[in-house]
Each structure stands twice: as C-alpha cells, then as structure tokens.
C-alpha positions in Angstrom: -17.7 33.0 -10.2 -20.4 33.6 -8.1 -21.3 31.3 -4.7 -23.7 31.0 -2.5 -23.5 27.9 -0.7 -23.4 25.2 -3.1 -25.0 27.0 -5.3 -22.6 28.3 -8.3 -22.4 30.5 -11.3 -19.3 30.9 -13.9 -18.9 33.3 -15.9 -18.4 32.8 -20.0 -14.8 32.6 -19.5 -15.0 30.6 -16.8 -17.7 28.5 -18.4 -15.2 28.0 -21.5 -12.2 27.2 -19.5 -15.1 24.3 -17.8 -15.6 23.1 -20.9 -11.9 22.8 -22.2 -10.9 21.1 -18.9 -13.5 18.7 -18.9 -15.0 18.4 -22.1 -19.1 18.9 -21.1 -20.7 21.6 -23.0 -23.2 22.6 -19.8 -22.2 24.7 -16.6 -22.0 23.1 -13.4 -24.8 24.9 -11.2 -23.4 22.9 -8.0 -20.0 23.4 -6.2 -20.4 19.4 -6.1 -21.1 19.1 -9.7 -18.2 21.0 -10.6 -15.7 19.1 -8.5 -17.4 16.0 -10.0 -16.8 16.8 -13.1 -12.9 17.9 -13.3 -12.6 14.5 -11.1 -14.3 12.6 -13.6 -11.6 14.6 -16.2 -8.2 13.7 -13.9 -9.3 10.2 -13.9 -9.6 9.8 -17.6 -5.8 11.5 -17.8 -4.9 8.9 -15.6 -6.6 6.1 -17.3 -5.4 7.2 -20.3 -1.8 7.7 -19.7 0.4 7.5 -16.5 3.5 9.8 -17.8 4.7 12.7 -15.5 3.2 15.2 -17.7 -0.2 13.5 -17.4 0.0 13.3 -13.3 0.7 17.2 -13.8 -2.3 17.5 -15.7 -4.1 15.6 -13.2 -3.3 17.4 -10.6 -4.1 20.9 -12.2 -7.2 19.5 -13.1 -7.7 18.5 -9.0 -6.2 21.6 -7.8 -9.0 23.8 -9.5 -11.7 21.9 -7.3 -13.6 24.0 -4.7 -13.8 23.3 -1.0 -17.2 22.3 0.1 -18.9 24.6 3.1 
C-alpha cells in the first residue's frame, strides 16, 4: 500500500483482498473511500445478521480501516 496523504494505492493483492471484503470490483484511490467502503461492508453484516460470529466479522471489517491524517 502506498500513501501519501489521502491519496492511496493497493497493490493486486491488496486490491483482491478489497474486493473480497467489500464486494466492489474498483480500488479505492482515497484513504476516505476505502474506509467508506469496508463501513458500508460491516453494516450490511450487521443488517444482515446479528450473531457473534457476524459482530466478529464486523469488527474485522472496521479494524482494517485507516486513520485519517
């Protein structure tokens, strides 16, 4: 992964590991749209299905956003 500012670049396998956690075929570009995204992902778990497993996977999904600068 490469940063500069909010600026962001993944590489493939990070880029597929994206993808399988969220489901979106394009690359974030943004730190924000990246965080957006796997937020968008924990709250469909959620909406989905409130078992323990699925607040794990929630919170995996929330524990790979990046901290804003």
């Amino acid at each position: 992964m490469i940063r500069l500012g909010d600026k962001l670049r993944l590489s493939d396998r990070e880029q597929h590991a994206f993808r399988v956690m969220t489901n979106r075929a394009a690359p974030p570009k943004t730190v924000s749209e990246y965080n957006a995204a796997l937020q968008v992902a924990a709250d469909a778990v959620r909406d989905k299905d409130t078992s323990a497993e699925s607040r794990l996977l929630q919170a995996v999904l929330l524990g790979e956003c990046l901290q804003q600068e």
